[in-house]
C-alpha positions as CSV (number, residue, x, y, z in Angstrom):
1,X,0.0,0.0,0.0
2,X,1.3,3.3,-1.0
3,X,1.7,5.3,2.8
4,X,1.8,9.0,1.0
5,X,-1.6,8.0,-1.0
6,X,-0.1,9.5,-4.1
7,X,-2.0,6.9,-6.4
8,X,-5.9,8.7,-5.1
9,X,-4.2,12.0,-4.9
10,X,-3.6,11.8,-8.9
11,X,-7.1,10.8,-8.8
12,X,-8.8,13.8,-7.6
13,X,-9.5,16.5,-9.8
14,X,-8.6,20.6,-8.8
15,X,-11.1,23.0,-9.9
16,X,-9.9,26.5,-9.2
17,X,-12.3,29.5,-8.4
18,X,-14.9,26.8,-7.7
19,X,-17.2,28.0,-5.7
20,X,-16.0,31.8,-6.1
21,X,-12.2,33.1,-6.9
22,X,-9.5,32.0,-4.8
23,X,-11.1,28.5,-4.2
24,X,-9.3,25.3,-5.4
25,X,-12.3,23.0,-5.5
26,X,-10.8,19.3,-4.4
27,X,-13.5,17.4,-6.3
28,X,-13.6,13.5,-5.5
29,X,-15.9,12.7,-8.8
30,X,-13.1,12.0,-10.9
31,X,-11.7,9.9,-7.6
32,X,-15.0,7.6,-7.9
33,X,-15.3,7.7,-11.7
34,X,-12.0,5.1,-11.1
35,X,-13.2,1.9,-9.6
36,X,-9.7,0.5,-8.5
37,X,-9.4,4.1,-6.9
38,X,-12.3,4.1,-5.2
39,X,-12.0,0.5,-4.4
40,X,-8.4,1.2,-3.0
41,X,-9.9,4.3,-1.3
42,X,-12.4,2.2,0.6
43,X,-9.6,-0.4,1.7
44,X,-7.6,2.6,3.2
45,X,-9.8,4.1,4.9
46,X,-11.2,0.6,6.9
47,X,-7.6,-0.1,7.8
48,X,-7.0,3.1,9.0
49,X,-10.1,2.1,11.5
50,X,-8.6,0.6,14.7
51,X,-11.9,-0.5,16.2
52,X,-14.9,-1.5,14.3
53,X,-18.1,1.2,15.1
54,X,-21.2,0.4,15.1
55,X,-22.1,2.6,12.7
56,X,-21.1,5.0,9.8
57,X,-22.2,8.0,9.8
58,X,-22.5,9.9,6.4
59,X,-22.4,13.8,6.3
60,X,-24.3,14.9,3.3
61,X,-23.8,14.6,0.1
62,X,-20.3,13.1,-1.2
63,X,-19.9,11.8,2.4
64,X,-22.9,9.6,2.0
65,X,-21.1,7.9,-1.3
66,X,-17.7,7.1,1.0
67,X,-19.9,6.1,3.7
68,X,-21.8,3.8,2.5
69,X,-18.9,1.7,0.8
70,X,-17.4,2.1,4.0
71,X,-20.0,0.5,6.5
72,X,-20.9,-2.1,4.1
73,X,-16.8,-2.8,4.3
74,X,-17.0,-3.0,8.0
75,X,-20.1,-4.3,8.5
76,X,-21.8,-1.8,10.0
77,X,-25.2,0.3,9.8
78,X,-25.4,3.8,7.8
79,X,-26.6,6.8,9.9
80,X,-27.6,9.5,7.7
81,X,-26.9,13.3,8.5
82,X,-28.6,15.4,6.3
83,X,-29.4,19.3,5.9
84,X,-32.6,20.6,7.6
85,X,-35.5,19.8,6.0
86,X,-34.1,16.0,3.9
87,X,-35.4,13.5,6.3
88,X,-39.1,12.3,7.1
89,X,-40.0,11.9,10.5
90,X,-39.1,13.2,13.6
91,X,-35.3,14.4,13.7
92,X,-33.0,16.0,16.0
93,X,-30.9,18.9,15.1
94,X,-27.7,21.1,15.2
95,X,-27.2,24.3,14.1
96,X,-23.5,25.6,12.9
97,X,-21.6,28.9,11.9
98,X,-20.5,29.2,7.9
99,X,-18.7,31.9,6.7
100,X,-21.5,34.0,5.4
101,X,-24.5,32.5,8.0
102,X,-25.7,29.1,9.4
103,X,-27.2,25.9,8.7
104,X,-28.5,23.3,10.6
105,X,-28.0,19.1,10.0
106,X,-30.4,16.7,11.6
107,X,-30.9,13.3,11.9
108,X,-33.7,10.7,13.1
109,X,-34.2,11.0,16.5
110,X,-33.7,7.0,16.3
111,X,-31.0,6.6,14.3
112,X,-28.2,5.5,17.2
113,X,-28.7,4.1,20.4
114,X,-27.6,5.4,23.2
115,X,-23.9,4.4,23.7
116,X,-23.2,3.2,20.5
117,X,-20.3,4.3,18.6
118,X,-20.2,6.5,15.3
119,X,-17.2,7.0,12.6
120,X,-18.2,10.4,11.2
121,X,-17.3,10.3,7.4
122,X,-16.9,12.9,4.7
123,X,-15.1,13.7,1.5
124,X,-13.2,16.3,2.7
125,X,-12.6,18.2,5.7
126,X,-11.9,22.1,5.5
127,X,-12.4,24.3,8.6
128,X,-14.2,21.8,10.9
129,X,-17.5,23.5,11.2
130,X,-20.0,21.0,9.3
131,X,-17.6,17.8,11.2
132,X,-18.0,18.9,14.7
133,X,-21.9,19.9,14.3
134,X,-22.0,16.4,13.2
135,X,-20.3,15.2,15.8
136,X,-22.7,17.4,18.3
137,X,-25.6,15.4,16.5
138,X,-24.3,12.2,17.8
139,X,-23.4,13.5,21.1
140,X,-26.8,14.8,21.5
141,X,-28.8,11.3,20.6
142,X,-26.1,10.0,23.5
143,X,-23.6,8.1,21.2
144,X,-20.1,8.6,21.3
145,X,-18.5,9.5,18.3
146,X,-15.3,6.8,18.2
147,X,-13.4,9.2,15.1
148,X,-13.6,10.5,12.0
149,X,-12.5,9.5,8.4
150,X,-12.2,12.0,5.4
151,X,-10.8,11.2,1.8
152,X,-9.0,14.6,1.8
153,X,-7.8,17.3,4.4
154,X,-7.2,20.8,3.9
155,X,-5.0,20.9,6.8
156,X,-4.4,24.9,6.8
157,X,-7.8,25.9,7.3
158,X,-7.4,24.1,10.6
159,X,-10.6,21.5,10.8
160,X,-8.7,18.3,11.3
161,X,-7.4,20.1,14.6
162,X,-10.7,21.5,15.7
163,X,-12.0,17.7,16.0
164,X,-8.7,16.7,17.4
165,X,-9.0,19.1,19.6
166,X,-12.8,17.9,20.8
167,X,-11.0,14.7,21.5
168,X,-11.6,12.9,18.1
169,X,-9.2,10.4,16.4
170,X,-9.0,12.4,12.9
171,X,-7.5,10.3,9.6
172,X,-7.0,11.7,6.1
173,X,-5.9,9.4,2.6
174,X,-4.6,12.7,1.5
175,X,-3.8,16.6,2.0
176,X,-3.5,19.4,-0.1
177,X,-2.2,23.0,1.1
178,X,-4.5,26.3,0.5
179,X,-8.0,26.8,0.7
């Protein structure tokens, strides 16, 4: 297995200015378009796993693709977390800061027990803030949340620390510098 990941890395596709000037867009599509990529990616990202959860939880939308190969990998149950508004039935909520305003993520009120313990995963992680309202979601249906898996860090905007920081094992296939 390649430690440095440099295989995926030529996998994923940089749009610049995407969504407005100055962003590099890190867009996984071209990651998933590659089936012994996104095979590989899968195989990674389980190993890196020290202790099977009992579920996966998916932050919406790319993270529900990674997710979903990932608890069918481990054997595990797939916990939706979705923007306001997605999910029928009752749901429980958490609202978080973005650069221009807020949004809120939810989730079924019964979608973990109690206790049990979550692996939040995502595409990418940036600056933390739609992670650790995730990982507030979980806390607040009374599961633990046992880490965190993305497919890519931006590691100088500083959100892999944030969920270090709130006591979360944090593990990224690859990083790219910049926003």
């Amino acid at each position: 297995m390649l430690q440095d990941h440099e295989d995926l890395r030529a996998l994923i596709r940089t749009i610049p200015d995407f969504p407005k000037p100055g962003v590099q867009f890190r867009d996984i599509t071209t990651l998933l378009l590659d089936a012994r990529g996104f095979a590989a990616t899968i195989e990674r990202m389980a190993f890196q796993i020290e202790e099977k959860p009992d579920l996966v939880a998916g932050i919406e939308a790319r993270g529900f693709i990674v997710a979903a190969a990932l608890a069918q990998r481990l054997g595990t149950g797939l916990l939706l977390i979705r923007k306001d508004g997605k999910l029928p039935g009752e749901t429980i909520a958490e609202d978080y800061a973005l650069e221009y305003g807020s949004d809120t993520l939810t989730m079924h009120v019964d979608a973990c027990a109690p206790g049990a313990r979550v692996h939040l995963v995502d595409d990418l992680i940036a600056t933390g803030g739609t992670a650790l309202a995730a990982a507030r979601l979980v806390r607040k249906a009374g599961a633990t949340v046992a880490g965190a898996s993305f497919v890519i860090d931006l590691p100088d905007l500083g959100g892999a620390e944030l969920l270090r920081q709130e006591g979360f094992p944090v593990r990224a296939l690859v990083t790219f510098p910049g926003a």
